[in-house]
C-alpha positions as CSV (number, residue, x, y, z in Angstrom):
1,X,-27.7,-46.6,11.2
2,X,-28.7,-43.4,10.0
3,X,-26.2,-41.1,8.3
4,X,-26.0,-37.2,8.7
5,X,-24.4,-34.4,6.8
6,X,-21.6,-33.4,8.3
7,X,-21.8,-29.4,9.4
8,X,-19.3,-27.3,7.1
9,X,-17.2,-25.2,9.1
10,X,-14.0,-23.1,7.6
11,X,-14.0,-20.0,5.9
12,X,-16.7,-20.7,3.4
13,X,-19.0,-21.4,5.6
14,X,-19.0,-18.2,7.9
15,X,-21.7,-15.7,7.8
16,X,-20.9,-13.1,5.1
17,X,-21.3,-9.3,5.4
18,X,-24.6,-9.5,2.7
19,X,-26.0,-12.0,5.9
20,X,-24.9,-10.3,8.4
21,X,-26.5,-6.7,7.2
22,X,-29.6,-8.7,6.4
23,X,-30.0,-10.0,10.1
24,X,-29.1,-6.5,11.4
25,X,-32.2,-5.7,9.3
26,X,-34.3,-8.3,10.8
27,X,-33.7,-7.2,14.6
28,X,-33.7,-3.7,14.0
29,X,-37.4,-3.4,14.1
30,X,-37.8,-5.1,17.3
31,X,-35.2,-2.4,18.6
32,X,-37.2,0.0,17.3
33,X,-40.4,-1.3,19.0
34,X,-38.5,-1.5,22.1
35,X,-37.2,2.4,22.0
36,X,-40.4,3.5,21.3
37,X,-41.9,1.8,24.1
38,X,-39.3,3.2,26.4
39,X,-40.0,6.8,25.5
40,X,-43.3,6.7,25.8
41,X,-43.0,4.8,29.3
42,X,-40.1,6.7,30.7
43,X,-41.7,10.4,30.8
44,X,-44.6,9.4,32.5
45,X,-42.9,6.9,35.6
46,X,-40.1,10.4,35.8
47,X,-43.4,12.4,36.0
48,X,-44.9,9.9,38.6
49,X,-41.6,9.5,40.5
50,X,-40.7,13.6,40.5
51,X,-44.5,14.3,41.5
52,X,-44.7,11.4,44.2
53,X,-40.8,12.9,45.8
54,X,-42.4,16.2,45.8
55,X,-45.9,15.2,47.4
56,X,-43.9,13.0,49.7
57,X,-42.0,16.0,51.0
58,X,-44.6,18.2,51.2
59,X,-45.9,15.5,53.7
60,X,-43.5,14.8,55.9
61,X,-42.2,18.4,56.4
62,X,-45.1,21.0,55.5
63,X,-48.8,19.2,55.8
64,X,-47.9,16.8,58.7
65,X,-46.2,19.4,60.9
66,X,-49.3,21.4,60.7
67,X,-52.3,18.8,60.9
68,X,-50.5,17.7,64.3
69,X,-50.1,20.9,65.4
70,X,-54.4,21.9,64.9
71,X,-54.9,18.3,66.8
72,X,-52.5,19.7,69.5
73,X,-54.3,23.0,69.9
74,X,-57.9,21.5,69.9
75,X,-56.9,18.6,72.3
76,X,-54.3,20.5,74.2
77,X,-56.3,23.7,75.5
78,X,-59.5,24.8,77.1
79,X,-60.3,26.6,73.5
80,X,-59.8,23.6,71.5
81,X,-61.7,21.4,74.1
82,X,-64.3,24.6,73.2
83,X,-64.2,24.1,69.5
84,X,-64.1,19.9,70.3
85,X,-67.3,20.1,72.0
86,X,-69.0,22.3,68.7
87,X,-68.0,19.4,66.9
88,X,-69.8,16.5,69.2
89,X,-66.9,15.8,70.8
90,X,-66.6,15.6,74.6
91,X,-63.2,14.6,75.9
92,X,-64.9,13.9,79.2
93,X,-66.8,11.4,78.2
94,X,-66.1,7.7,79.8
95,X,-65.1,6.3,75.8
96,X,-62.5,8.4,76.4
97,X,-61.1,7.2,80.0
98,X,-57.2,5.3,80.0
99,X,-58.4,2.6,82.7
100,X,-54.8,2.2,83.6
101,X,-54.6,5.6,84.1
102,X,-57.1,5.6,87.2
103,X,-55.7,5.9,91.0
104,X,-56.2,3.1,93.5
105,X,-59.0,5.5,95.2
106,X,-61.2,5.7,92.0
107,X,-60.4,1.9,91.1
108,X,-62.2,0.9,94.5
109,X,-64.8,3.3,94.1
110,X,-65.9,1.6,90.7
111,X,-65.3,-1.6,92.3
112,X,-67.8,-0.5,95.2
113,X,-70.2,1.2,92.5
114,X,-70.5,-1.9,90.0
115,X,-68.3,-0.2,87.3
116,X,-67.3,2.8,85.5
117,X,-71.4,3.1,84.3
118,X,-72.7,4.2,87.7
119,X,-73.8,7.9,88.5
120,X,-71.5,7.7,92.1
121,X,-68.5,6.6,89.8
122,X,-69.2,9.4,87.3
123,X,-69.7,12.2,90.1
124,X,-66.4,11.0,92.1
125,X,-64.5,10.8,88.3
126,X,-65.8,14.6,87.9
127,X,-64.9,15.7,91.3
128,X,-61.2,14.0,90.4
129,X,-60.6,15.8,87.2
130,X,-62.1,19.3,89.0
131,X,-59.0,19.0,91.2
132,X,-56.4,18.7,88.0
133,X,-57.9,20.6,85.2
134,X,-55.9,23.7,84.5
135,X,-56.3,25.6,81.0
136,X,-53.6,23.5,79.1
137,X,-55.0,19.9,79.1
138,X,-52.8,17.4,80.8
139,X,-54.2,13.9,78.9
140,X,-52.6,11.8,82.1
141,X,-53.8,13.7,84.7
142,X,-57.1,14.1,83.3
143,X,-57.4,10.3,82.8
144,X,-57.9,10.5,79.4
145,X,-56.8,8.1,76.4
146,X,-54.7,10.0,74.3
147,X,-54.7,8.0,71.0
148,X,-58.7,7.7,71.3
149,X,-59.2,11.1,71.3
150,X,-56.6,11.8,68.5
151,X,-59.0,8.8,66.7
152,X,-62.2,11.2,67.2
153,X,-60.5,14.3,66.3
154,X,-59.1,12.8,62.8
155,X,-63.1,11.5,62.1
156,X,-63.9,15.2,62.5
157,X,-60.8,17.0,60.8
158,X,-59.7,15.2,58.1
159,X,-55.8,15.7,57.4
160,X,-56.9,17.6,54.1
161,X,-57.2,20.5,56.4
162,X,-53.5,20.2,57.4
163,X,-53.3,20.8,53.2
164,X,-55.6,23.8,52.7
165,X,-54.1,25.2,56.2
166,X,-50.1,24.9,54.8
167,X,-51.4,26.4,51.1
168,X,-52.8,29.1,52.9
169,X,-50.0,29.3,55.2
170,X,-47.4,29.8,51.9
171,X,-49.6,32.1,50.1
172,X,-49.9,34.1,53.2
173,X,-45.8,34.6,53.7
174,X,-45.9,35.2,49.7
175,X,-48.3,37.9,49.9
176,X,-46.4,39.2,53.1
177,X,-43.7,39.4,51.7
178,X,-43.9,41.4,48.5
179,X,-45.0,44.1,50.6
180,X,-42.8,46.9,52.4
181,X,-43.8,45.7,56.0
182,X,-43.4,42.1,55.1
183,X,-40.0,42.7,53.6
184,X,-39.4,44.5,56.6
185,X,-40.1,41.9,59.3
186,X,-38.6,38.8,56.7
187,X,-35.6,41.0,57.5
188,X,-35.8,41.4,60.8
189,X,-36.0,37.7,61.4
190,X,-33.0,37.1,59.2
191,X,-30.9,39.3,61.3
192,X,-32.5,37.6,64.9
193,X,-31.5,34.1,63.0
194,X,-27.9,35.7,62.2
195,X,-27.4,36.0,66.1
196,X,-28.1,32.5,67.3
197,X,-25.0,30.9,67.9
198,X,-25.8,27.5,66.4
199,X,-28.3,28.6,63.6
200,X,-26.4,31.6,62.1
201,X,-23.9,29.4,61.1
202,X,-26.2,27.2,58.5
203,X,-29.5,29.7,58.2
204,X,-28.0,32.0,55.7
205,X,-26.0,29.7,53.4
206,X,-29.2,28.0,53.5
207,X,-31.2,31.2,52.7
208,X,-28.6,32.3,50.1
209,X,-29.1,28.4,48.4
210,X,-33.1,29.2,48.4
211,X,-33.1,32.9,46.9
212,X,-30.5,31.3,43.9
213,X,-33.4,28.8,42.7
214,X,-36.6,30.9,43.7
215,X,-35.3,34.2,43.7
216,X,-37.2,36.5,40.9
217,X,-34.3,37.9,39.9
218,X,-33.0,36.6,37.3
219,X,-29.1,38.2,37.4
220,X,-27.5,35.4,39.0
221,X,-29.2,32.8,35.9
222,X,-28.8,35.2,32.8
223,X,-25.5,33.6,31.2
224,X,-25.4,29.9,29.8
225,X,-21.6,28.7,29.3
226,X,-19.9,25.8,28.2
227,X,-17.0,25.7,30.7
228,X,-13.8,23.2,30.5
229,X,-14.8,20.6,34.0
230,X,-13.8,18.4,35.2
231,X,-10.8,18.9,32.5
232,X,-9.6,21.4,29.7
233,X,-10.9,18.7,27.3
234,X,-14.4,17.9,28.5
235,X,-17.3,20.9,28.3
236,X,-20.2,20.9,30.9
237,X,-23.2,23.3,30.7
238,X,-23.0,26.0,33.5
239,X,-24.1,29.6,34.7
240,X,-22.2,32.5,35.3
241,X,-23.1,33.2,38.8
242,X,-20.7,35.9,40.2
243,X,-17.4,37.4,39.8
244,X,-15.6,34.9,41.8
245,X,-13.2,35.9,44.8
246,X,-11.1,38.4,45.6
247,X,-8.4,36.3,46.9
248,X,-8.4,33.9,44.7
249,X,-8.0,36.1,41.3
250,X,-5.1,38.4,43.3
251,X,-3.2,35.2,43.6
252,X,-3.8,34.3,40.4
253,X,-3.6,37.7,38.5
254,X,-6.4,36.6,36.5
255,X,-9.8,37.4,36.2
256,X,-11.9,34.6,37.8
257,X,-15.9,34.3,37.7
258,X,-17.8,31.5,39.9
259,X,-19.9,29.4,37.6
260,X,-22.6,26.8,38.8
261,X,-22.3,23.4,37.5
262,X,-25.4,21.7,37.8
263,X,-25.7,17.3,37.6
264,X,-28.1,15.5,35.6
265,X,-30.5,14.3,36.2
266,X,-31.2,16.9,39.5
267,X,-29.6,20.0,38.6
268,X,-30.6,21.4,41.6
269,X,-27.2,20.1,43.0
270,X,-24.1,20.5,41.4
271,X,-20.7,21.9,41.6
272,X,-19.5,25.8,42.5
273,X,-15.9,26.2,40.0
274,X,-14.1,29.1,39.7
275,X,-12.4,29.5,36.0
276,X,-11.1,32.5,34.3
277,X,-14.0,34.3,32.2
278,X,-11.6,34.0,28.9
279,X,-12.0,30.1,29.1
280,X,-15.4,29.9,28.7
281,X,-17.9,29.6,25.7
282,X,-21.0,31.4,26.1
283,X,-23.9,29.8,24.7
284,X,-26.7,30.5,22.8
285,X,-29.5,29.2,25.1
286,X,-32.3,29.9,28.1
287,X,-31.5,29.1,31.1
288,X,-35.1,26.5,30.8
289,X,-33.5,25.0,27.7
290,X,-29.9,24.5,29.9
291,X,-31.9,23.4,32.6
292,X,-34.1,21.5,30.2
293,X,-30.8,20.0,28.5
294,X,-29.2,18.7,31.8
295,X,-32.5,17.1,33.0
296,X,-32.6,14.7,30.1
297,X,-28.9,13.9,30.4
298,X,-28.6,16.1,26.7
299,X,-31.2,14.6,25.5
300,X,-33.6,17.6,25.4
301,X,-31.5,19.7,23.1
302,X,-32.9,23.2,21.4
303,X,-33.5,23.4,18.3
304,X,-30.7,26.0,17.6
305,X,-27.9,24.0,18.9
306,X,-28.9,20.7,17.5
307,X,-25.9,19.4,15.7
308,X,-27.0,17.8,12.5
309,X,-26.8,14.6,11.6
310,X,-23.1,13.3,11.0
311,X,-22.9,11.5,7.4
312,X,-23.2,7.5,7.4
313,X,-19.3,6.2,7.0
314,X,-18.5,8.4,10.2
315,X,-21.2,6.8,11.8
316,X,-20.2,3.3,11.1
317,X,-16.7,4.3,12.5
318,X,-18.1,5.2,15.6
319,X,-19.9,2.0,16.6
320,X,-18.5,0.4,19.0
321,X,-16.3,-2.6,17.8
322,X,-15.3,-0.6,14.7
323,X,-12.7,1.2,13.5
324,X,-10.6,2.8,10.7
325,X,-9.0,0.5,8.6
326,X,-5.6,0.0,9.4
């Protein structure tokens, strides 16, 4: 029978604060390790994920809208079918044909012929499509296989077209519209979108949301403040971005401004709050470094509103699990 020690336990034997700092000590490295890891990880997956959200939209909304449309207007026409045949592409060719597409007429005549290969099937197919060719290309009635010839067209215009084509597109309007004739005509369709029934009630909200981020004018974005949301006791980073409403400060008797609260970590949504222009603290910063600031959740502070260090004892104090002694 073999005897063991029996494990202390009682006040003498629990860790003391000399052990405990000294295994604080041990595992602070790994913390460190771990931190650093995460910050140099974490810019480059926000770049990845903010670069892939932004190629993704681009996509699904800009490039892929126009790369079908150029496949519509070279398959869809008697130009495209033009500029399809410069590029070795016949649509009348037989790889083409949708079989199940074929009336019972021209399914005995290839039955009678020996198949679709014979020269009587191919001059009765020709004589078929004479009769129901018009100059915008109807795929059924012409017997042909749609998703084929889309195959054939994508072999010869890549979707990278659909890319150069959109950038083109954007630089286009951009150049149009710095111009007199361009500013001109942008305003003439803003007042034909105004009249539509449906669209004129979300086209210029929608209009007014855009010029606020992309505008060139920099009015609206010239005044960082610290403003009391979603309480009196709690700041949040904002811009001054009118002088409120009419109403609203009447009612009040106070002088109210509209200030644009923005969320981390996509400040391009946020919160519109009306609060009177005595209540707020302006701040000392670029709208970049705000912008900057509420991106990184306040971890991307400037330099000239870095708060310094606080001293070790208040620190301590504010860990979690500690307190003032009682």
């Amino acid at each position: 029978m073999t005897l063991t020690r029996p494990i202390p336990f009682g006040p003498d034997s629990m860790p003391t604060a000399k052990t405990q700092r000294k295994r604080k000590r041990r595992l602070r490295p790994r913390k460190s390790f771990f931190m650093r890891g995460m910050a140099v990880l974490l810019p480059t997956v926000m770049t990845v994920v903010i670069v892939a959200s932004v190629l993704q939209f681009a996509s699904t909304y800009l490039t892929s809208p126009v790369n079908r449309s150029i496949y519509g207007f070279l398959e869809g026409n008697g130009i495209g079918w033009n500029l399809l045949s410069m590029m070795e592409i016949d649509p009348y060719d037989r790889e083409y044909i949708d079989e199940s597409l074929l009336p019972v007429e021209l399914i005995d005549f290839r039955d009678d012929m020996g198949g679709m290969a014979s020269m009587e099937f191919g001059a009765a197919l020709q004589s078929y499509r004479d009769e129901q060719v018009t100059f915008l290309r109807d795929h059924g009635a012409l017997l042909i296989d749609s998703e084929r010839l889309r195959e054939a067209t994508q072999a010869r215009v890549p979707p990278i077209i659909g890319v150069l084509v959109s950038a083109m597109v954007v630089l286009t309007l951009g150049y149009l519209a710095s111009g007199f004739l361009g500013r001109r005509l942008i305003a003439g369709v803003d007042r034909a979108f105004s009249t539509i029934p449906v669209v004129r009630s979300v086209y210029p909200y929608s209009k007014q949301v855009v010029d606020f981020f992309m505008s060139d004018n920099e009015i609206e974005f010239d005044t960082v403040v610290a403003a009391p949301y979603p309480s009196k006791d709690v700041w949040a980073v904002g811009f001054v971005t009118g002088t409120g409403l009419r109403g609203l400060n009447e009612a009040l008797d106070a002088a109210l401004v509209s200030v644009f609260i923005p969320t981390s970590p996509m400040p391009m949504t946020g919160f519109t709050v009306y609060i009177e222009s005595s209540r707020l603290i302006p701040l000392d910063m670029t709208v970049e470094e705000a912008l900057r600031a509420t991106v990184s959740a306040g971890v991307l502070i400037p330099d000239s509103q870095a708060v310094q260090p606080a001293p070790t004892s208040t620190s301590e104090e504010l860990r979690p699990g500690r307190g003032r002694a009682a």
